[in-house]
MILUM-803026 format. One record per residue: x, z, y of N, C-alpha, C, CB in turn. Coordinates in steps of 0.001 Angstrom, whole numbers, plus 500000, padded with zeros to 6 digits. Glycine has a CB too. Layout:
N
XZYXZYXZYXZY;...
//
This chain:
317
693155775957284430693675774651284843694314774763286228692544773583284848;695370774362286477695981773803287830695812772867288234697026773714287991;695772772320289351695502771129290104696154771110291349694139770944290314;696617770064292059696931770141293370696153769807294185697822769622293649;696101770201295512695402770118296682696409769230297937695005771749297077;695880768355298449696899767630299494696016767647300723697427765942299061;696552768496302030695423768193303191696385767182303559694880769461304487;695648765852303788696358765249304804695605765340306263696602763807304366;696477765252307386696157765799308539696821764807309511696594767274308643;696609764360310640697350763813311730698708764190312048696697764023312773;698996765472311780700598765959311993701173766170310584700772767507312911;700612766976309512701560766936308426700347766648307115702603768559308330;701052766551306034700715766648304817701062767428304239700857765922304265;700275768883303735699942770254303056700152769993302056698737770896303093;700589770355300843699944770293299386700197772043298867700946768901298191;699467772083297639699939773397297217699263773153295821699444774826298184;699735773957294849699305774061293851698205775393293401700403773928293261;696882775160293044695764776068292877695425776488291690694725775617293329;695173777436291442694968777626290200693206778330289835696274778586289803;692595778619288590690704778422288803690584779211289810689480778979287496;691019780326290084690618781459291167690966781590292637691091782597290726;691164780417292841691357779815293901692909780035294895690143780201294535;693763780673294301695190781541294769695956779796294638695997783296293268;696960779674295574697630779088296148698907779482295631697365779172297342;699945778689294551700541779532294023702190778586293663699521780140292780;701765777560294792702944776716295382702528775978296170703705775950294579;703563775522297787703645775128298677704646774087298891703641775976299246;704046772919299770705218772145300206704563771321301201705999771306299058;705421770276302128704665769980303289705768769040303572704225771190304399;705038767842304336705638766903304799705120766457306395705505765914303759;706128765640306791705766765141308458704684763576307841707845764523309755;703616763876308922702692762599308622703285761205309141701218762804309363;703804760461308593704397759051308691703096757957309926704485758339306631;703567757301310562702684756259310829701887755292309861703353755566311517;703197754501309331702279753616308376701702753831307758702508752987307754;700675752819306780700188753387305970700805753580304283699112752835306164;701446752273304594702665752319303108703351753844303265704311750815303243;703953753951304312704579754937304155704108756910304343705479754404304954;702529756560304394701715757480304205701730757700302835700534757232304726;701120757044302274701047757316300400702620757336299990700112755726299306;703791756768300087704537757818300078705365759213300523704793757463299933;704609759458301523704505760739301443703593761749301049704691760938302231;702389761505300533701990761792299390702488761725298258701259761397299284;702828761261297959703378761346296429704229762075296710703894760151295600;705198761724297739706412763184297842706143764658297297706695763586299467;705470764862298255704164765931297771703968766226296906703071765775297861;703482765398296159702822765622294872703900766159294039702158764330294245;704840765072293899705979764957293026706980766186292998706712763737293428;707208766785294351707741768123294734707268769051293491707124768662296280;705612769425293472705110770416292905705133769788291655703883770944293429;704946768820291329704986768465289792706247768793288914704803766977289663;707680768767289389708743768879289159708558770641288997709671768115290219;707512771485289348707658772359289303706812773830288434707794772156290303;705556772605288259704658773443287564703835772058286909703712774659288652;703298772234285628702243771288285180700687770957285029702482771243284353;700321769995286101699178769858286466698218768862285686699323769594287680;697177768948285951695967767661285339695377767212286557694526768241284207;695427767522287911694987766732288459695037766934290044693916766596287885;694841765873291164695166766083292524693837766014293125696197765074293122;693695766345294385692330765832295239693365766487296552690276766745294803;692525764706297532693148764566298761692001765273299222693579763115299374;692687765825300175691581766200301569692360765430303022691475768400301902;690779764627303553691490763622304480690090763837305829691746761618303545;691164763711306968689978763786308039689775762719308354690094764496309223;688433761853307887688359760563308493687204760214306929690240759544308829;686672759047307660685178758469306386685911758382305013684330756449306728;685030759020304430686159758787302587684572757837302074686707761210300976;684993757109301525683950756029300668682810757240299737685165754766299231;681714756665299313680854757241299033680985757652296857679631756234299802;682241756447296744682957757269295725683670757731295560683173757132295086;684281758412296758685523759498296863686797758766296202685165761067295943;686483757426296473687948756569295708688806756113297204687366754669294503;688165755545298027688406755141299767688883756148300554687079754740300583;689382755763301832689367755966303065688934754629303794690641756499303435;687758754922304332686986753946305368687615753720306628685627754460305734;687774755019307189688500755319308771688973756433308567687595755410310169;690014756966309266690718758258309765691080758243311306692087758473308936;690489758259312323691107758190313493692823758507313850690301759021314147;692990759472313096694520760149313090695649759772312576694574761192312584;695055758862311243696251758612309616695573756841310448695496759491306908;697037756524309024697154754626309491695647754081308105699717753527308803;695615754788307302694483754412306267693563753473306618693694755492305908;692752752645306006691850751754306946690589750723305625693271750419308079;690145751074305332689148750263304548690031750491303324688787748564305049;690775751447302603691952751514301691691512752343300379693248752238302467;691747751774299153691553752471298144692438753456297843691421751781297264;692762754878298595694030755771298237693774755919296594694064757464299163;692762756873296329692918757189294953693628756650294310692073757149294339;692643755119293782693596753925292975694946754033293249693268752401293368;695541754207294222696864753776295080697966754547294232696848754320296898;697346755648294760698390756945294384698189757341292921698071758402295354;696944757354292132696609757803290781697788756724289875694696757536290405;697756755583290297698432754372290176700430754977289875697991753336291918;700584755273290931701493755665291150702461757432290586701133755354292296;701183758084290102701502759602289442700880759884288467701266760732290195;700150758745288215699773758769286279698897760339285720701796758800285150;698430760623287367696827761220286490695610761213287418696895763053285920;694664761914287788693596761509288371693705761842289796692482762022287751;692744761259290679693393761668292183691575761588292767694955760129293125;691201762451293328690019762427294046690220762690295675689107763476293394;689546761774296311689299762105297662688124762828297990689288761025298374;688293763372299476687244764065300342687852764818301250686307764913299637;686708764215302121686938765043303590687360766196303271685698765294304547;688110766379305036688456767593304864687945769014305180689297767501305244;686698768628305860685721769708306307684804770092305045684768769157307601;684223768923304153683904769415303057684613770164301785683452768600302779;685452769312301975686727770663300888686866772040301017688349770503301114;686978772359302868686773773612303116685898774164302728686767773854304038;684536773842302907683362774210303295682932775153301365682300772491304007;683476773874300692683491774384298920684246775119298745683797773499297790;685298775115299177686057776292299005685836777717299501687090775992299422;685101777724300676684884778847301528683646779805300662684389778242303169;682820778549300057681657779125298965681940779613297835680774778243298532;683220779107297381683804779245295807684291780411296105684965778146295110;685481780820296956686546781932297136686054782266298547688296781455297003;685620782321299340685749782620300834684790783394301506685784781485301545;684218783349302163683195783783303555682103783290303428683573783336304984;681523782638302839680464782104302318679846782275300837680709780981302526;680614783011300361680000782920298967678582783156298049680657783565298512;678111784284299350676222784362299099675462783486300265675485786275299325;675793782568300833675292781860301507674166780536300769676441781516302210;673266780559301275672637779254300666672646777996301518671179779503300328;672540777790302483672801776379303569673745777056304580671180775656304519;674877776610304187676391776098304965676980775578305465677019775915304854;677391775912307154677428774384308027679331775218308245675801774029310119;680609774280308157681311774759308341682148774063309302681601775103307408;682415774289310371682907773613311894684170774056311319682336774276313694;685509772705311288686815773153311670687044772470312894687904772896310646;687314773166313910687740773208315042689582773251315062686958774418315638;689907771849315350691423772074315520691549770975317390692569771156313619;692465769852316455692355768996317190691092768236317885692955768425316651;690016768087316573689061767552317281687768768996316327688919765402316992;686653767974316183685736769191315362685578768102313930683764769782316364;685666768675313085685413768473311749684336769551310732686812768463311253;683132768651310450682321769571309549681922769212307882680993769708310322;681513770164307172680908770011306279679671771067306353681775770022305248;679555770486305425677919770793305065676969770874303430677227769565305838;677097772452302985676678772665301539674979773031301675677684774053300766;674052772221300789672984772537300623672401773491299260672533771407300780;671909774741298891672135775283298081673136774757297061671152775538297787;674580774866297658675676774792296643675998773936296981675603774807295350;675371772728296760675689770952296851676075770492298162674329769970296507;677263769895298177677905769342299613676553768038300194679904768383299190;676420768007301005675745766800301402676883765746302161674457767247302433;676522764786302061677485763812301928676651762289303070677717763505299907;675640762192303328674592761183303902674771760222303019674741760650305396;673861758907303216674008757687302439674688756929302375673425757101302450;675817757443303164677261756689302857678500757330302940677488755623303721;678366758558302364679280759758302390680178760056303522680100759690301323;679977759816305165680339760225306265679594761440306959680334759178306948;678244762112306119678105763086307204678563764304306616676675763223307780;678600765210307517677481765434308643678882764744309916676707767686308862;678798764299310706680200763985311871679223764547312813680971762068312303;679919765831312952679312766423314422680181766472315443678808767838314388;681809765946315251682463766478316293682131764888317471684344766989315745;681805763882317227681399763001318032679692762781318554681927761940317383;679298764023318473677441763861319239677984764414320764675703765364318301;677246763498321368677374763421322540676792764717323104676852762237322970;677419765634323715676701766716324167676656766406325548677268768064323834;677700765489326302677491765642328168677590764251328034678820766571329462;676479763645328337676377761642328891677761761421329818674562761125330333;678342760631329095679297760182330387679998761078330532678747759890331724;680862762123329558681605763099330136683050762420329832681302764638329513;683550763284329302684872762395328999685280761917327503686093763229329478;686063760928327758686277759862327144686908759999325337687228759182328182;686285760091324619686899760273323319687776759499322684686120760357322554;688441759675321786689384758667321034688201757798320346690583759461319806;686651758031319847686326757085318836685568756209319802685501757651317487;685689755922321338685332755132321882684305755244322848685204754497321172;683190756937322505682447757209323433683409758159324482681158757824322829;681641758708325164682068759730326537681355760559326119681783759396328174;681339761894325991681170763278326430680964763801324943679851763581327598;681612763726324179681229764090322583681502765576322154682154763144321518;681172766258321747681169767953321677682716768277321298679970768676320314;683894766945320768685008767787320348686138767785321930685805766964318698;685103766947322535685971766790323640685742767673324614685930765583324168;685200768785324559684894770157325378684972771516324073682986770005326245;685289771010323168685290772711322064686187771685321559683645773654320821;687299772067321266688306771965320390689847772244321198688139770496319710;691065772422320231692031772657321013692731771636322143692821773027320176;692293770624321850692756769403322810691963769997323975692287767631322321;690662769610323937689657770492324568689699771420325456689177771026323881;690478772604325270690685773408325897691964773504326626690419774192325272;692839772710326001694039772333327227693589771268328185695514771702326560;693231770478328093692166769254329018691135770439330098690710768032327490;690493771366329849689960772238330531691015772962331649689369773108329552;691746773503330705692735774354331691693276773440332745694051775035330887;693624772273332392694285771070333107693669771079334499694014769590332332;691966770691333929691086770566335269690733771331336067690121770217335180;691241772687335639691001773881336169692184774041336864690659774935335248;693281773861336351694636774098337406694636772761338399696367774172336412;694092771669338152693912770488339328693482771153340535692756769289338978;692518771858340058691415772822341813691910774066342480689622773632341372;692981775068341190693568775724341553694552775804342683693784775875340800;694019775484343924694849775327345094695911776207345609694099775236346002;695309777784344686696490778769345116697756778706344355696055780204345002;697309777924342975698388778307342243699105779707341949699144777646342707;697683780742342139698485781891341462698589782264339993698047782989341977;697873781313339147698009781074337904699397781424337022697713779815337897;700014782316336119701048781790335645700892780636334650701706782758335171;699810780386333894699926779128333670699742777781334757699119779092332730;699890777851335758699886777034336518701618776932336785698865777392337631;701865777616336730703480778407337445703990776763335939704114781376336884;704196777387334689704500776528333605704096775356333543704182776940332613;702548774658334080702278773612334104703329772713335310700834773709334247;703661773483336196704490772626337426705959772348337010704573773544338948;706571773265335775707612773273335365707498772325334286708035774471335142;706740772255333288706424771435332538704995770685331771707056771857331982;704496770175332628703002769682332007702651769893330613702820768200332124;703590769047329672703367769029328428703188770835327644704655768070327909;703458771716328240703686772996327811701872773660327483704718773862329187;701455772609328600699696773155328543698993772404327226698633772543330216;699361773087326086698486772738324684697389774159324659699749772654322953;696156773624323773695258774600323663695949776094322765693961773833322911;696915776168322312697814777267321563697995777852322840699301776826320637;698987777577324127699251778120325107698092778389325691700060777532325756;697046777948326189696280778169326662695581779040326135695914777397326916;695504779742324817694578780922324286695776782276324723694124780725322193;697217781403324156697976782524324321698007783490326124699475781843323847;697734782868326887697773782849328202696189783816328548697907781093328767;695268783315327683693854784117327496693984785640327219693017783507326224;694975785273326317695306787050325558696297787599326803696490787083323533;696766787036327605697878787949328224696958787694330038700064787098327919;695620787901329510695085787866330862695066786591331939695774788856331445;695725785943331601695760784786332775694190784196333211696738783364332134;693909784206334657692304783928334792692472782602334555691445784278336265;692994781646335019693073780293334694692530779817332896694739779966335032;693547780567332371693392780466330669692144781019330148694557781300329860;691583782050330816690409782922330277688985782078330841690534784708330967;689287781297331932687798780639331898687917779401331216687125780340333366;689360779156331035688884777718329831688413778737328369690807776274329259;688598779122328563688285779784327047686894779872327350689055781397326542;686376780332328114685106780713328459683830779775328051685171780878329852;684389778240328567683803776953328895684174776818327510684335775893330154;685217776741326571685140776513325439683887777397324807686441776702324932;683923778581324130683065779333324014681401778548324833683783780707324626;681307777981325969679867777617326351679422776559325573679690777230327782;680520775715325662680718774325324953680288774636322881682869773783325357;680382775810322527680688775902321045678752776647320814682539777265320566;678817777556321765677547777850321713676207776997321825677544778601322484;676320775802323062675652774719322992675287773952321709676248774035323713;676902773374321112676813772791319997676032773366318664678010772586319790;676472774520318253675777775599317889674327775229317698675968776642318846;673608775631318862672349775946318962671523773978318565672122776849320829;672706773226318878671882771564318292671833771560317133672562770082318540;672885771988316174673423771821314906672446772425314149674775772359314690;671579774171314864671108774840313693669442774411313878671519776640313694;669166773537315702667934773134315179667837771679314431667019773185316307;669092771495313848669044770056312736668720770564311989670147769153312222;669829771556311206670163771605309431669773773176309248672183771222308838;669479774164310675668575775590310358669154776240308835666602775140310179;671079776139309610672026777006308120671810778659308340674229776670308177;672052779035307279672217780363307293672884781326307588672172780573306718;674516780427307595675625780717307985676213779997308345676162781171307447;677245779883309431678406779074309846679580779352309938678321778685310775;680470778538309490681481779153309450682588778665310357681770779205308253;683327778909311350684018778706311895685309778372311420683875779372312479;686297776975311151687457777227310636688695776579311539687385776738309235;689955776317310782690748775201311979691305776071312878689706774070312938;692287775528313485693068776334314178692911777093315265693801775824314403;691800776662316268690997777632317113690561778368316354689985777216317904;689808778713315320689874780017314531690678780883314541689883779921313500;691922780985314448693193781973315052693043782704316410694520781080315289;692162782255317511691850782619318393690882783315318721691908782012318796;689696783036317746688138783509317977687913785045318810687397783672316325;688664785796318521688656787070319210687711786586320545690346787681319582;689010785737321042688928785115322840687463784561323006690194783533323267;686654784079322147685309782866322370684384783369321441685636781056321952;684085783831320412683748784163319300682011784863319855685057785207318567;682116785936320264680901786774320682680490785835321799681206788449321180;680388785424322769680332784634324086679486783595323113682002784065325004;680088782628322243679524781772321537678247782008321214680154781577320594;678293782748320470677264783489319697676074783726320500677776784800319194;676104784158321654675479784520323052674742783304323303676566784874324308;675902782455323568675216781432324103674290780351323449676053780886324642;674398780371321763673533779908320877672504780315320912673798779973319872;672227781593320759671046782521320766670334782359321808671324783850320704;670704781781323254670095781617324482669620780048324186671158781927325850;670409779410323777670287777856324133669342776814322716672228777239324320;669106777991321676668572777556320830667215777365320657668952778027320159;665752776332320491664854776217320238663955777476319965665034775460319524;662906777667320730662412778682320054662622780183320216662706778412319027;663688780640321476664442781930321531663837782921321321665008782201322566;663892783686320654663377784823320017662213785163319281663352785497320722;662013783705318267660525783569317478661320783278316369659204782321317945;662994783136315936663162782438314779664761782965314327662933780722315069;665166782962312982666196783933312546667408783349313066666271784181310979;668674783133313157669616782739314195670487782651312774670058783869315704;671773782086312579672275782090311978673608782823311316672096781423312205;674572783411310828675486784478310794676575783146311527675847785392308991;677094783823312271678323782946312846680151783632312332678065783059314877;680260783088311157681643784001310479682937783023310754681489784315308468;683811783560311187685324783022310898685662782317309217686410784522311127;686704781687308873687272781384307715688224782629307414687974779996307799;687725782707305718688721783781305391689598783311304482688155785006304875;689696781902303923690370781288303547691869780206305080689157780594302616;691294780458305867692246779923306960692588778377307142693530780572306732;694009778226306853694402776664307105694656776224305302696195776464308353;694266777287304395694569776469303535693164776039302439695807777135302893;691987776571303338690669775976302825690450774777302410689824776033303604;691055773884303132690822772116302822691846771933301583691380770856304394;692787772407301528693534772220300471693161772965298990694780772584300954;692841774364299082692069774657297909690353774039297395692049776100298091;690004773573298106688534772709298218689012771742297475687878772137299751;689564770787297736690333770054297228690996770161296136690911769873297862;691756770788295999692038771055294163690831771264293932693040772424293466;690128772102294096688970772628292969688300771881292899688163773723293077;687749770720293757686437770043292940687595768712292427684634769434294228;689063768550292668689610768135291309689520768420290293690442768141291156;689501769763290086689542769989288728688127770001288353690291771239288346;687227770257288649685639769662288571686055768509288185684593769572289948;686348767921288616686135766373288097686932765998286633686791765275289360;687842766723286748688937766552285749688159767032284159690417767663286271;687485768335284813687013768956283442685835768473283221686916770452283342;684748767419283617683899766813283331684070765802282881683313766765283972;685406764633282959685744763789282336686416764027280592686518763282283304;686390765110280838686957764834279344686079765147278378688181765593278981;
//
């Protein structure tokens, strides 16, 4: 069976077409619209692209933001215009076959178990780290979902009281010190004190502010810049902290690191790891968890997504 996969995301909308073994075996992509009318059609764009091109039985959105507890909703998305909204209905409505929602950290997280880096794992905590932090969470096999299908949301636990200011309304929340926003906001505060300005990313920040995104700022890590290498650093402290809260909750077996700071891990990766192992309950009386990269990448949420479409697809009939 084929199915499509749609990540929708704050900047674009992914789709690709999947097939059972999880291979990715058409692509297409759109710019994420403001509205919300004009969100679902660009979904369907999407859709309709690959349909014109291969023949499917069924779609599943992957969306960052609360999906209803029957995977028919979007509750909230901080990023997308969606808002208390029945997509499924919307769009199934509109392309005349079945359409399932779900987060987009859990899509990964199934996918990473089905095809990926996880596949002998039994409790699976999977951090995508981009813009903000996005997780899922598989319990022997089974996604956990809480009693109203929003958890696990780890990228908003407050790790520093009063630190800085998040988009969902608090202060000091773990995506706002580990994530790529995160780490350009670091470098920022770090070139504020930098009085010598011998930084070359400082040199670029005076030429152009906007140039300091967390991409530049890893890239600047790799080419030595000290400025760039201790935000990385503080990222990495910041990931290890989180880390060490997360595994005395849910005590996974593995974690998986995904999202676009994943491209970077080289830079933070071991340091992390370090600093979990120090900061965790219990230090050196209790097993620690495997801390792995995604080997499925940026297109985990989107194959997650087809596949427990087609789960669904092949149980309905």
């Amino acid at each position: 069976m084929r199915t499509i996969g749609v990540d929708v995301g704050g900047t674009s909308v992914r789709a690709g077409i999947v097939d059972d073994d999880g291979r990715v075996v058409d692509t297409t992509s759109a710019a994420t619209p403001v509205g919300a009318r004009e969100l679902d059609d660009a979904v369907v764009g999407v859709i309709d692209r690959l349909r014109r091109r291969c023949r499917v039985e069924a779609v599943g959105l992957a969306v960052a933001g609360f999906v209803g507890a029957d995977r028919c909703s979007v509750e909230f998305a901080p990023h997308l215009a969606w808002r208390a909204s029945p997509v499924a209905e919307r769009i199934a409505g509109r392309i005349g076959i079945p359409v399932m929602l779900e987060h987009d950290a859990n899509a990964a997280v199934v996918a990473e178990h089905r095809f990926g880096t996880a596949r002998d794992a039994r409790v699976v905590m999977l951090l995508a780290i981009g813009t903000g932090i996005g997780a899922g969470l598989l319990l022997d096999g089974e996604l956990y979902r809480g009693a109203h299908g929003v958890a696990p949301e780890l990228g908003h636990l407050r790790l520093v009281p009063g630190g800085r200011a998040c988009s969902c309304g608090g202060r000091g929340c773990w995506e706002r010190y580990c994530s790529g926003t995160a780490l350009a906001a670091t470098a920022v505060d770090l070139l504020t004190r930098d009085r010598a300005r011998s930084s070359r990313l400082a040199k670029e920040a005076a030429e152009d502010p906007a140039s300091i995104t967390g991409r530049r700022v890893a890239a600047a890590a790799r080419e030595g810049d000290g400025i760039a290498q201790t935000a990385t650093g503080e990222l990495a402290r910041w990931l290890g902290e989180g880390l060490a809260l997360v595994a005395d909750v849910y005590d996974p077996d593995l974690v998986v690191i995904a999202g676009g700071v994943s491209d970077s891990a080289p830079l933070f990766l071991d340091s992390a790891r370090q600093r979990y192992a120090e900061a965790i309950t219990g230090v050196g009386n209790r097993r620690l968890a495997e801390v792995r990269t995604t080997r499925l990448g940026a297109a985990g949420a989107l194959i997650g997504a087809a596949t427990l479409a087609a789960g669904e697809a092949q149980s309905d009939r």
